[in-house]
PyMOL Python script that loads the backbone (N, CA, C, O; Angstrom):
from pymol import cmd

cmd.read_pdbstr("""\
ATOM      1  N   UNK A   1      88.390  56.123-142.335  1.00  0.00           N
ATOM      2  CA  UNK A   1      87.900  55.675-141.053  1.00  0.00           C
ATOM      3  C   UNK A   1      87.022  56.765-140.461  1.00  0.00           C
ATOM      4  O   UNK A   1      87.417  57.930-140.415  1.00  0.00           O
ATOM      5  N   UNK A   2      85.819  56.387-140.003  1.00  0.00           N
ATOM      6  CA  UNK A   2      85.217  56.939-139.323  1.00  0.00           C
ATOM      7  C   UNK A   2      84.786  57.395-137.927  1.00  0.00           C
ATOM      8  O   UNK A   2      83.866  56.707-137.483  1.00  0.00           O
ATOM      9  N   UNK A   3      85.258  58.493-137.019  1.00  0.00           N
ATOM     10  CA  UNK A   3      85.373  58.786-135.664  1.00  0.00           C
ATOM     11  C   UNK A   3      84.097  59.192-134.898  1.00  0.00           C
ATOM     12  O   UNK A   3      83.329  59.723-135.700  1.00  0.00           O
ATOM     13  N   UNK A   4      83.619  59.151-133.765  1.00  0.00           N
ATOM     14  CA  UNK A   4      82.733  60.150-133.263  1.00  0.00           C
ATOM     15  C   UNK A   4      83.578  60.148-131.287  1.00  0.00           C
ATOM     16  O   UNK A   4      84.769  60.386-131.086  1.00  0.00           O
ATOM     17  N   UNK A   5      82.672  59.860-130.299  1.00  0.00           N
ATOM     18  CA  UNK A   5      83.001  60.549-129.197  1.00  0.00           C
ATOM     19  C   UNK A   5      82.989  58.309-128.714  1.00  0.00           C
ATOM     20  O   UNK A   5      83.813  57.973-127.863  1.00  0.00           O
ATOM     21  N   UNK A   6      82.354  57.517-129.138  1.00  0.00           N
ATOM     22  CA  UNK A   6      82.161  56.290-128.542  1.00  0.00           C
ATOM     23  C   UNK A   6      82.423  55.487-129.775  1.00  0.00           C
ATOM     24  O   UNK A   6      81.521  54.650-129.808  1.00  0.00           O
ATOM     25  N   UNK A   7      83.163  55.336-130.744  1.00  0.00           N
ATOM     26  CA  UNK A   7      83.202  54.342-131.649  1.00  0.00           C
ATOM     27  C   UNK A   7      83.928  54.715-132.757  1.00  0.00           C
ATOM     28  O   UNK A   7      83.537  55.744-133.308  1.00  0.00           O
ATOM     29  N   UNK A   8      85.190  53.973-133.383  1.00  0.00           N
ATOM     30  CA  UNK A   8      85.614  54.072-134.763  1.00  0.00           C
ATOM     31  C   UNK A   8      84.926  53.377-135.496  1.00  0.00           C
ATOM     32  O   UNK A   8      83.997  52.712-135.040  1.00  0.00           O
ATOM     33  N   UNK A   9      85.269  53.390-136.892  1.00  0.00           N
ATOM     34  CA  UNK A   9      84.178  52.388-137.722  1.00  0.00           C
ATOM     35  C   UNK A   9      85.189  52.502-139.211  1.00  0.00           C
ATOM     36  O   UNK A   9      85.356  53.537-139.856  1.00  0.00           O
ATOM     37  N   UNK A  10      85.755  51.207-139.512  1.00  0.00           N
ATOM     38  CA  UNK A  10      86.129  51.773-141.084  1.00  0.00           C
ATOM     39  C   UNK A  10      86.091  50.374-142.045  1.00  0.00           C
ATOM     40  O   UNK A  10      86.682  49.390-141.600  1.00  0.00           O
ATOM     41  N   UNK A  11      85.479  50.282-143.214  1.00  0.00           N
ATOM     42  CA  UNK A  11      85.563  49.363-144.371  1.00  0.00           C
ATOM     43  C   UNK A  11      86.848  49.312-144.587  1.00  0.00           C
ATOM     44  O   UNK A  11      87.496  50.327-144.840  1.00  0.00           O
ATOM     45  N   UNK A  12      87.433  47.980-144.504  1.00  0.00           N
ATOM     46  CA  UNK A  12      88.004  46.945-144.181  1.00  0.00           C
ATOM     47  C   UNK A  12      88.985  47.661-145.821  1.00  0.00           C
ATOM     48  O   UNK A  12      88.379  48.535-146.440  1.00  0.00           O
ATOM     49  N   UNK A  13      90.044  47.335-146.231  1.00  0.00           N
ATOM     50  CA  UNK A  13      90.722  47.509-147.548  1.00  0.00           C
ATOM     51  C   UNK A  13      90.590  46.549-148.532  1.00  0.00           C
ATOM     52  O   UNK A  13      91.283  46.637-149.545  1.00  0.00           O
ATOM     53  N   UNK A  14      89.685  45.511-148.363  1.00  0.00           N
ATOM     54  CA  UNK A  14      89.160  44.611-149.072  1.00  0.00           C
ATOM     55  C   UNK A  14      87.710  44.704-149.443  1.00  0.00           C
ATOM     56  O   UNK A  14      87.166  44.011-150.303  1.00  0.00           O
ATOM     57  N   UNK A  15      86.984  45.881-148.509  1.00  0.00           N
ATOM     58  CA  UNK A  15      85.789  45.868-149.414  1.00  0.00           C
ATOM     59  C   UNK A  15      84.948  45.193-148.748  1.00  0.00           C
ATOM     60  O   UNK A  15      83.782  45.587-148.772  1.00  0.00           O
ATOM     61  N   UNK A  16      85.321  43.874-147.890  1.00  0.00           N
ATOM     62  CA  UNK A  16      84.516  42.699-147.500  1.00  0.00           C
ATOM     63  C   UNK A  16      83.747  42.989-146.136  1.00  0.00           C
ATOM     64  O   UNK A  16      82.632  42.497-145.963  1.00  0.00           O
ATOM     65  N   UNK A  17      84.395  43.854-145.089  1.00  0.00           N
ATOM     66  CA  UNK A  17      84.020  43.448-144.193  1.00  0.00           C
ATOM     67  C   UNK A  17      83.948  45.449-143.489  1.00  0.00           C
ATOM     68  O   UNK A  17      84.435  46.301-144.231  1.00  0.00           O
ATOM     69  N   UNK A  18      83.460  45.807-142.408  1.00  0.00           N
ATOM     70  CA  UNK A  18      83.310  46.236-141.580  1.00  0.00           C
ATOM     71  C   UNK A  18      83.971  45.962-140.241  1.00  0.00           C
ATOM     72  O   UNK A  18      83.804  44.940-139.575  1.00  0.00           O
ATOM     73  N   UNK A  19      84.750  47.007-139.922  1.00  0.00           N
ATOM     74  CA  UNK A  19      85.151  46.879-138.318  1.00  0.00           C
ATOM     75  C   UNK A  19      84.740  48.480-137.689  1.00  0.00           C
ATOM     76  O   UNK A  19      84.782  49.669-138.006  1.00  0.00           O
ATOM     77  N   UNK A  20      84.299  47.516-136.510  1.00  0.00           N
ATOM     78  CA  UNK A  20      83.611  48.664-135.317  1.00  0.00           C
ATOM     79  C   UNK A  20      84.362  48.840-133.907  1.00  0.00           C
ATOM     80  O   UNK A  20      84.179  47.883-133.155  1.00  0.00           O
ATOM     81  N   UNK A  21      85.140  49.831-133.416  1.00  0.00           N
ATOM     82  CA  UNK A  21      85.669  49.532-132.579  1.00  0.00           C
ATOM     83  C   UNK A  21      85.202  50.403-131.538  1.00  0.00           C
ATOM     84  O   UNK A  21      85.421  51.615-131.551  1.00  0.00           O
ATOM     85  N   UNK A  22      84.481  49.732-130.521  1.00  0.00           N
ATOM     86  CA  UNK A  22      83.289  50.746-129.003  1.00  0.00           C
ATOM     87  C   UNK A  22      84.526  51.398-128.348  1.00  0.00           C
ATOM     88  O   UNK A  22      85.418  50.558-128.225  1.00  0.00           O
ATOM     89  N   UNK A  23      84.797  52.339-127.992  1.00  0.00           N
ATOM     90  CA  UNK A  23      85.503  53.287-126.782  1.00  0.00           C
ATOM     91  C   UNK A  23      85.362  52.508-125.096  1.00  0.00           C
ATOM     92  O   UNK A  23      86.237  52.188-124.291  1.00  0.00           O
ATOM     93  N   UNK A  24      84.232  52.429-125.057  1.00  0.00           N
ATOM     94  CA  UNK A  24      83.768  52.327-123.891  1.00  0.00           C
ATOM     95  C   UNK A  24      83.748  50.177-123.677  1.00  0.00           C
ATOM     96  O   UNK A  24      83.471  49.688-122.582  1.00  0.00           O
ATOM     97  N   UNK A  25      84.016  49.465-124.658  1.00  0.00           N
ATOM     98  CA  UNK A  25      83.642  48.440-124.582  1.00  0.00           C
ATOM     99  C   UNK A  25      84.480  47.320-124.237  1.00  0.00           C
ATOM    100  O   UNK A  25      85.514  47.698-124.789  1.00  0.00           O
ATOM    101  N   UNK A  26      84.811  46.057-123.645  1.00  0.00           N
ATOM    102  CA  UNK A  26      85.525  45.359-123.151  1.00  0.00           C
ATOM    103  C   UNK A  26      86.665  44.592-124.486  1.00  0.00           C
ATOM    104  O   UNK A  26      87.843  44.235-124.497  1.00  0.00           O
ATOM    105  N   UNK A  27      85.666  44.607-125.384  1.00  0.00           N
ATOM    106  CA  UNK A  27      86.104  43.852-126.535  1.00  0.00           C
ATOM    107  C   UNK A  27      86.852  44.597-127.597  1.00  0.00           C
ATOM    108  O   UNK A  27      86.149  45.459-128.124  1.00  0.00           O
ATOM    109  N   UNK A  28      88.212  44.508-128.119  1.00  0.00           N
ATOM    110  CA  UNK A  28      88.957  45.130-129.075  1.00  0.00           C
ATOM    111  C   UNK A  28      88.003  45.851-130.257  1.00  0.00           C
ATOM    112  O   UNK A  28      87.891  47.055-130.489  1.00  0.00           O
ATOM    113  N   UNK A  29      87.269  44.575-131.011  1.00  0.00           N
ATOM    114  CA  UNK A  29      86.427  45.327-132.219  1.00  0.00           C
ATOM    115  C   UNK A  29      85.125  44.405-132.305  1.00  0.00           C
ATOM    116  O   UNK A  29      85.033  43.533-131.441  1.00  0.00           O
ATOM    117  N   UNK A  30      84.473  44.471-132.918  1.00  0.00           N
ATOM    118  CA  UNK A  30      83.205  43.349-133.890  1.00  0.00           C
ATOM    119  C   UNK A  30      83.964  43.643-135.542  1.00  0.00           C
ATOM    120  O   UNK A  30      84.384  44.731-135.936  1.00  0.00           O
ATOM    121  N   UNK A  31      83.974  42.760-136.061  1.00  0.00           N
ATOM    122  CA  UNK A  31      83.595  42.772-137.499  1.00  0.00           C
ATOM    123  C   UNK A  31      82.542  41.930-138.297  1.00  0.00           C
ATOM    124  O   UNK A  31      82.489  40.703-138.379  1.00  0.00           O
ATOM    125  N   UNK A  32      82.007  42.532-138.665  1.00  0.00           N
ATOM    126  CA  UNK A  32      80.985  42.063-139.455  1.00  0.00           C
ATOM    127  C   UNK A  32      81.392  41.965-141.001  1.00  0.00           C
ATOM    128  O   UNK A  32      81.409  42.995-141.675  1.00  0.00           O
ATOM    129  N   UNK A  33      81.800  40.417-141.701  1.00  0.00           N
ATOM    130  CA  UNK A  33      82.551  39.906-142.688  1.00  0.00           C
ATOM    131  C   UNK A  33      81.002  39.783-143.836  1.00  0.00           C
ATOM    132  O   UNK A  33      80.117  39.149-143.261  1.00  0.00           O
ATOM    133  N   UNK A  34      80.517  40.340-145.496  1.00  0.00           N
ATOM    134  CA  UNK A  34      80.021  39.929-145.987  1.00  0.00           C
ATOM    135  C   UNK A  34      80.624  39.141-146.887  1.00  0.00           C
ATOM    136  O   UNK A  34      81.832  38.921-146.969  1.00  0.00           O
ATOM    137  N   UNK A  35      79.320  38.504-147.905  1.00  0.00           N
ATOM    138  CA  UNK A  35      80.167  37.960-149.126  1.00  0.00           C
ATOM    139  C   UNK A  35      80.487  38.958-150.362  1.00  0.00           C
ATOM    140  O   UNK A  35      81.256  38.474-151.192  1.00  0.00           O
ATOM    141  N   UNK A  36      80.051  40.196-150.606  1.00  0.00           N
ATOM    142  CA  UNK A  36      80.256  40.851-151.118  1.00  0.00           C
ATOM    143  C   UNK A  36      80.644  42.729-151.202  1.00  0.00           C
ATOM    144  O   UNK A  36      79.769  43.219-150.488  1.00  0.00           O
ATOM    145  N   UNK A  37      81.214  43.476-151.548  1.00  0.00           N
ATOM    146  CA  UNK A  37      81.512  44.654-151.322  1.00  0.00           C
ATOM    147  C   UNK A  37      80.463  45.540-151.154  1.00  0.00           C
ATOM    148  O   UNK A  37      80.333  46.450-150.335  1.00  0.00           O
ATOM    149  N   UNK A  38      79.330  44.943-152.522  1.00  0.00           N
ATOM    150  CA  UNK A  38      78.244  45.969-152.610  1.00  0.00           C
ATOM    151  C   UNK A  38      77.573  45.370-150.924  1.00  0.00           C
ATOM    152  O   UNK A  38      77.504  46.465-150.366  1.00  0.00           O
ATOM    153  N   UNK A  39      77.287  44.778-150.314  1.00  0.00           N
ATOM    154  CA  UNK A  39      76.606  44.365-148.947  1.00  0.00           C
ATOM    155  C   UNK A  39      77.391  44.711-147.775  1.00  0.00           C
ATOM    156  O   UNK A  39      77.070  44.748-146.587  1.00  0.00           O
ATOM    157  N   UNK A  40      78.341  44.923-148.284  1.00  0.00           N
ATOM    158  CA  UNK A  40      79.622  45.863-147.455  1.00  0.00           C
ATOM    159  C   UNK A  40      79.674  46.908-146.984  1.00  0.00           C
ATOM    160  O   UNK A  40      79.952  47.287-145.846  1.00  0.00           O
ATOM    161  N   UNK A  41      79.308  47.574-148.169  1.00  0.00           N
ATOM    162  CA  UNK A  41      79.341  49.433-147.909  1.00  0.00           C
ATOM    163  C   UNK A  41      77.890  49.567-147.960  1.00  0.00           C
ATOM    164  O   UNK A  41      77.617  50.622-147.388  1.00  0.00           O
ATOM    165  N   UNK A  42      76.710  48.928-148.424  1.00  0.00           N
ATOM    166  CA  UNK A  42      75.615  49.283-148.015  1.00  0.00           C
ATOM    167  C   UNK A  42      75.568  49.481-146.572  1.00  0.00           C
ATOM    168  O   UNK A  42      75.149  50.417-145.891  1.00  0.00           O
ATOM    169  N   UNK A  43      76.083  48.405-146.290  1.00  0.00           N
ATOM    170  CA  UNK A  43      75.937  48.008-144.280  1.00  0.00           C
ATOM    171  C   UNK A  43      76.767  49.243-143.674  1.00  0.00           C
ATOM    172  O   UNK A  43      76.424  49.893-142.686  1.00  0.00           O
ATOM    173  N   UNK A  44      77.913  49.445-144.440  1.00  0.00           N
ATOM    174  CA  UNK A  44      78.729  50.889-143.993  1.00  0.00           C
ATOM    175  C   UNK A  44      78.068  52.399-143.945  1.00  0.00           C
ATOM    176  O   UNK A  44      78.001  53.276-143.084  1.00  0.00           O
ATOM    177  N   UNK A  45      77.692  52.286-145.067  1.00  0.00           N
ATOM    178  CA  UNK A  45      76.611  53.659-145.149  1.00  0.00           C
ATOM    179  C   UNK A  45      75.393  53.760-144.515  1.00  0.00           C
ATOM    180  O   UNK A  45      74.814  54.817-144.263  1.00  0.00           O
ATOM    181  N   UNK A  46      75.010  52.647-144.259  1.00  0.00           N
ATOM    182  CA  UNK A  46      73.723  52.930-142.974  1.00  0.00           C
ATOM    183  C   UNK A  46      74.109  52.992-142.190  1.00  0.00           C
ATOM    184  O   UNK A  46      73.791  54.031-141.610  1.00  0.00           O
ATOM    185  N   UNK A  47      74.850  52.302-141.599  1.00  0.00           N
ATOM    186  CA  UNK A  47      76.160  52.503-140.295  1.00  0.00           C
ATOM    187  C   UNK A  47      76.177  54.165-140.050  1.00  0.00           C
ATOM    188  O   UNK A  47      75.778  54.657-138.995  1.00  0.00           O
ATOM    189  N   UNK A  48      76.717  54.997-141.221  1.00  0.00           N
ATOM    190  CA  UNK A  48      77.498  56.457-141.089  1.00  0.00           C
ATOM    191  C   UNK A  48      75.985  57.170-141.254  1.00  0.00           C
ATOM    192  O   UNK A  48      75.805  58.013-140.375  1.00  0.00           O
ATOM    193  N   UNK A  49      75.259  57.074-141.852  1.00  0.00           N
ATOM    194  CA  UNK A  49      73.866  57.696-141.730  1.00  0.00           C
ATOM    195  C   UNK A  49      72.778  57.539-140.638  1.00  0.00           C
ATOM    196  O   UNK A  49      72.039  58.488-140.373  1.00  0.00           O
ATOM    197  N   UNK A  50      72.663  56.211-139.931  1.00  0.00           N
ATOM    198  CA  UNK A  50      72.424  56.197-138.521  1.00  0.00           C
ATOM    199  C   UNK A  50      73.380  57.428-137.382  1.00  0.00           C
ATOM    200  O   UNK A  50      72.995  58.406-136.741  1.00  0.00           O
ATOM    201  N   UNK A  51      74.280  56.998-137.497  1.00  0.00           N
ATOM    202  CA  UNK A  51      75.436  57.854-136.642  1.00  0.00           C
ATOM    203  C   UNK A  51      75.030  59.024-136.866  1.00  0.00           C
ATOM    204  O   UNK A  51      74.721  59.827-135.985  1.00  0.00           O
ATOM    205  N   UNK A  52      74.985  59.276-138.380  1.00  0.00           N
ATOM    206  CA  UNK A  52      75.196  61.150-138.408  1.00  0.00           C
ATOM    207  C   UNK A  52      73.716  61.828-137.871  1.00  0.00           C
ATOM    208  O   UNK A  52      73.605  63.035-137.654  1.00  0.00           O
ATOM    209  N   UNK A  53      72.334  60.617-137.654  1.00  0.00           N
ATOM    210  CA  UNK A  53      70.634  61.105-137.121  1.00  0.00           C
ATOM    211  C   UNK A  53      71.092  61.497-136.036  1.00  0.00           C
ATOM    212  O   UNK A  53      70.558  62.532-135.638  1.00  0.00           O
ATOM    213  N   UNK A  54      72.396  60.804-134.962  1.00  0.00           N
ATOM    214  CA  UNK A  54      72.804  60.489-133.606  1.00  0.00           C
ATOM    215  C   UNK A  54      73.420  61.631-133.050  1.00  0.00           C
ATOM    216  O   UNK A  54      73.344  61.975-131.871  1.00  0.00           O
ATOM    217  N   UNK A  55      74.270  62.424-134.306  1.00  0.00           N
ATOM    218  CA  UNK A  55      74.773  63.726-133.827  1.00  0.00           C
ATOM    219  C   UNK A  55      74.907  64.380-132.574  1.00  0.00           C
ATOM    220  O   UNK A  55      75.886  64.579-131.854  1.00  0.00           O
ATOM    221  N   UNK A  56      73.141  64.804-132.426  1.00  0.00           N
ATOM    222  CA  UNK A  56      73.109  65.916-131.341  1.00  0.00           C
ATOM    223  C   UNK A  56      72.351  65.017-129.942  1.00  0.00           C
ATOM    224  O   UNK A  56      71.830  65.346-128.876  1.00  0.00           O
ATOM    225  N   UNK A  57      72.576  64.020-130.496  1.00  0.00           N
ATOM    226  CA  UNK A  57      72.387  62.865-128.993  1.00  0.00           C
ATOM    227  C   UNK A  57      73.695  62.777-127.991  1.00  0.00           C
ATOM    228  O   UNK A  57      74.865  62.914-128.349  1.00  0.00           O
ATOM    229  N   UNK A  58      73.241  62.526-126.700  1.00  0.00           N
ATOM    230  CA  UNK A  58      74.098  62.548-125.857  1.00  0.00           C
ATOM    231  C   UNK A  58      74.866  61.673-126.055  1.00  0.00           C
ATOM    232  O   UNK A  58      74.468  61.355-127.176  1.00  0.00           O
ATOM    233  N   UNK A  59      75.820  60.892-125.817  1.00  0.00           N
ATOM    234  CA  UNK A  59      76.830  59.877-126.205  1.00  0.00           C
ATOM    235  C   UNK A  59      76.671  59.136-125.483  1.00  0.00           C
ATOM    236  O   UNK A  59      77.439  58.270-125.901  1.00  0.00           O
ATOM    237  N   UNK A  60      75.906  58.449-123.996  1.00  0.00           N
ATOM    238  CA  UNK A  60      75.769  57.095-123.923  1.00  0.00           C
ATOM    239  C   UNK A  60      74.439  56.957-124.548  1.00  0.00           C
ATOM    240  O   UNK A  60      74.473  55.977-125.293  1.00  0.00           O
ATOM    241  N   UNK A  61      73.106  57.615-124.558  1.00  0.00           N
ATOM    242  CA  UNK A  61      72.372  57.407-125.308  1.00  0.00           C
ATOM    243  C   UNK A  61      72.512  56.812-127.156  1.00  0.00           C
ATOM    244  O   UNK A  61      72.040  55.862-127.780  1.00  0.00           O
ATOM    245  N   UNK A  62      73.355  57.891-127.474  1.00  0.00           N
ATOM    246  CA  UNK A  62      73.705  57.538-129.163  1.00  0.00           C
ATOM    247  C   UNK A  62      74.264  56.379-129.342  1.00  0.00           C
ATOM    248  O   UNK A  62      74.032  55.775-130.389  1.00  0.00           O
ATOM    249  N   UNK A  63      75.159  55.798-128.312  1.00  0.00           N
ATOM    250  CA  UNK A  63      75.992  54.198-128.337  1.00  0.00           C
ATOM    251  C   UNK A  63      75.116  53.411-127.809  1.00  0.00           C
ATOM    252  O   UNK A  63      75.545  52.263-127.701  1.00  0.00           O
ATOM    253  N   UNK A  64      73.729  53.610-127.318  1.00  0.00           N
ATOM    254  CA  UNK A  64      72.760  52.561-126.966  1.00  0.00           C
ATOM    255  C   UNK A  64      72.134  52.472-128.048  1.00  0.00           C
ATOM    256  O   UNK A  64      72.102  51.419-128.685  1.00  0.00           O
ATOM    257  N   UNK A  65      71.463  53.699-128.475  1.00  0.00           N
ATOM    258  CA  UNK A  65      70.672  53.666-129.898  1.00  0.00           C
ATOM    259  C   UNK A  65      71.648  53.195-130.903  1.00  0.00           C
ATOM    260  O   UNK A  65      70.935  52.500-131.627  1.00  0.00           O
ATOM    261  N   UNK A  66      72.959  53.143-131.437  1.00  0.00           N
ATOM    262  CA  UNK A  66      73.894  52.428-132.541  1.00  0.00           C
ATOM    263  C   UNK A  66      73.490  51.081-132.107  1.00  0.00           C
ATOM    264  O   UNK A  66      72.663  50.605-132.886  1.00  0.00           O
ATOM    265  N   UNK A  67      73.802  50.284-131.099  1.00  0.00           N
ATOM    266  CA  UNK A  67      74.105  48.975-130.600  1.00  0.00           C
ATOM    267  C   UNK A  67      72.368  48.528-130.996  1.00  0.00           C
ATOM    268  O   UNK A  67      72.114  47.529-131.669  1.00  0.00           O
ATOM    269  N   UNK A  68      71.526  49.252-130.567  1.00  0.00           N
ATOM    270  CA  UNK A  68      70.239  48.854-131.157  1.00  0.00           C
ATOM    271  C   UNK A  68      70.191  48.495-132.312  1.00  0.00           C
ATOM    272  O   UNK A  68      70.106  47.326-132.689  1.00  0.00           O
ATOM    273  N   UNK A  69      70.245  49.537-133.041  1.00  0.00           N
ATOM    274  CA  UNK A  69      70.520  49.596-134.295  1.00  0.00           C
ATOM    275  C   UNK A  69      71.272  48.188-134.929  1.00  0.00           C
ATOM    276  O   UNK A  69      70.795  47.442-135.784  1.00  0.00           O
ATOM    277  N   UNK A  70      72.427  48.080-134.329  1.00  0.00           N
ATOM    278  CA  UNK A  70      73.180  46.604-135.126  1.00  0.00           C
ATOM    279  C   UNK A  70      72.443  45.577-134.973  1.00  0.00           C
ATOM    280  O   UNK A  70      72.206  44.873-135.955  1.00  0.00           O
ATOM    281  N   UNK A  71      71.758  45.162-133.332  1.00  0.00           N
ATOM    282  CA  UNK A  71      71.263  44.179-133.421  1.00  0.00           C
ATOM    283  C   UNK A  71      69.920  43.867-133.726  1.00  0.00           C
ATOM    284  O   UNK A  71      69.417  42.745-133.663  1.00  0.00           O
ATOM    285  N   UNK A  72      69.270  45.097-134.118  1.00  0.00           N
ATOM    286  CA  UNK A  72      67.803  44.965-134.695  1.00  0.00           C
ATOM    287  C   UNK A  72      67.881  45.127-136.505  1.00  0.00           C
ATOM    288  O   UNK A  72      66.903  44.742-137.146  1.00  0.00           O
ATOM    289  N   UNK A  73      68.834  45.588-137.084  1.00  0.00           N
ATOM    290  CA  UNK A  73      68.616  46.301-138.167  1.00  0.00           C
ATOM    291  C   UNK A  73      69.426  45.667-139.662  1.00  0.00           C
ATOM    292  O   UNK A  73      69.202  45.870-140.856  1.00  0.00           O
ATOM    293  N   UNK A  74      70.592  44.703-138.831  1.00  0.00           N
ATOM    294  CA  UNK A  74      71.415  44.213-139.954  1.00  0.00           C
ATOM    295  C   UNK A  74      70.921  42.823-140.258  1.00  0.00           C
ATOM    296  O   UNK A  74      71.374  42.181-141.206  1.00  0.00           O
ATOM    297  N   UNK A  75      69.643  42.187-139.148  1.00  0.00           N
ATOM    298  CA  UNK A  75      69.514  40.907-139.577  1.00  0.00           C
ATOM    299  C   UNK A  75      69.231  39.906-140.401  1.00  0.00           C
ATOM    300  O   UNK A  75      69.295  38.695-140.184  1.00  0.00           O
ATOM    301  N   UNK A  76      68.686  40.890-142.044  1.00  0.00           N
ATOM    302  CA  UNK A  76      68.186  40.934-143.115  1.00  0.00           C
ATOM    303  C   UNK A  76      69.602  40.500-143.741  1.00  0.00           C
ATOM    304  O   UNK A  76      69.802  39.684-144.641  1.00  0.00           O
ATOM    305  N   UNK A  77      70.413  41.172-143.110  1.00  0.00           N
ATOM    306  CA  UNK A  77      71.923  40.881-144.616  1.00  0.00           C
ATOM    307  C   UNK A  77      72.477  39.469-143.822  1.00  0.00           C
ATOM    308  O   UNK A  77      72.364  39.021-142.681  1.00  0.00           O
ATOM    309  N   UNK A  78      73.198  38.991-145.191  1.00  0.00           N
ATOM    310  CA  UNK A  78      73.720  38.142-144.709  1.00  0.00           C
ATOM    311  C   UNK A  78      75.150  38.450-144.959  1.00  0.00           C
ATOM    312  O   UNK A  78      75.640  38.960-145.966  1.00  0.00           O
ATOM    313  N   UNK A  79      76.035  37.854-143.320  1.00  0.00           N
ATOM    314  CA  UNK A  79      77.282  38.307-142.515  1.00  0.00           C
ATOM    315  C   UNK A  79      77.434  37.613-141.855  1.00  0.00           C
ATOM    316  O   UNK A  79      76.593  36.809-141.454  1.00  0.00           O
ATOM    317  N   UNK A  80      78.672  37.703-141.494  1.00  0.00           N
ATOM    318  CA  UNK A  80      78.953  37.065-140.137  1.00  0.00           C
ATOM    319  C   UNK A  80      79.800  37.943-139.145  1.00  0.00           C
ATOM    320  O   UNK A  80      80.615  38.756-139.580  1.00  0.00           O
ATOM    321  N   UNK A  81      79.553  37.729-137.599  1.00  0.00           N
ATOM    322  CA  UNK A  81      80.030  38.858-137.110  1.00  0.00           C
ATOM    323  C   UNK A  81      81.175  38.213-136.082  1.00  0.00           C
ATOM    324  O   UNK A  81      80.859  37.135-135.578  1.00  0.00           O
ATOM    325  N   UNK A  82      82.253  38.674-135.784  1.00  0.00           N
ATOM    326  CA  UNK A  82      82.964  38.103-135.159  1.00  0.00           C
ATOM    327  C   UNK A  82      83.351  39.788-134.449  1.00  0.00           C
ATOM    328  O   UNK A  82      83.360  40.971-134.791  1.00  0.00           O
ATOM    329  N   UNK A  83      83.655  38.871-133.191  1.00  0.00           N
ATOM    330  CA  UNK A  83      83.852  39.673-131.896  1.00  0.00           C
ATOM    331  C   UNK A  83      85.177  39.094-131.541  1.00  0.00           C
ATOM    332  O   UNK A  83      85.538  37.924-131.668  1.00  0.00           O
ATOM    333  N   UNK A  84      86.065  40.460-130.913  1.00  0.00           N
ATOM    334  CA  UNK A  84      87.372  39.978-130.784  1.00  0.00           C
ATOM    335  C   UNK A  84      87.803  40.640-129.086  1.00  0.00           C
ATOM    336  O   UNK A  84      87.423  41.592-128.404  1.00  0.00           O
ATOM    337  N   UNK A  85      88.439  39.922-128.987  1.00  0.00           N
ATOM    338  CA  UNK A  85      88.286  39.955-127.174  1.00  0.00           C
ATOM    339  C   UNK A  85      89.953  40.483-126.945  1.00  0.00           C
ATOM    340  O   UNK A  85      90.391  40.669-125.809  1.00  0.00           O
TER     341      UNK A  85
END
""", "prot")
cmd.dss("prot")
cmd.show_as("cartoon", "prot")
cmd.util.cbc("prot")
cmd.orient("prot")
């Protein structure tokens, strides 16, 4: 599992899916479910390589630029994202 100052993040034990859980956010988690592992951890590792550009960014800035990031950047893969309240 992956930590920073606004967000956990860890591939699922099946491989399938992604869960993101915001610090700051109303909603328990997002997961974003693929059909496959390899589309899984691709989506994971850009995930942790975005984050790690984010480093020396301030932390509501870096959780605006991530959230950008999801909704401009994953729309190419195919997923489905479920939000849990």
């Amino acid at each position: 599992m992956y930590n920073n100052s606004f967000l956990g993040m860890t591939l699922t034990d099946d491989g399938l899916a992604v869960a993101i859980y915001f610090l700051s956010d109303d909603n328990l988690a997002q997961e974003y479910l693929f059909k496959s592992k390899e589309e899984a951890a691709l989506f994971h590792d850009s995930c942790l390589r975005f984050l790690e550009m984010m480093e020396d960014y301030e932390v509501t800035e870096a959780e605006q630029l991530f959230r950008e990031f999801l909704d401009k950047n994953v729309v190419e893969m195919n997923y489905k994202r479920i939000i849990y309240k």
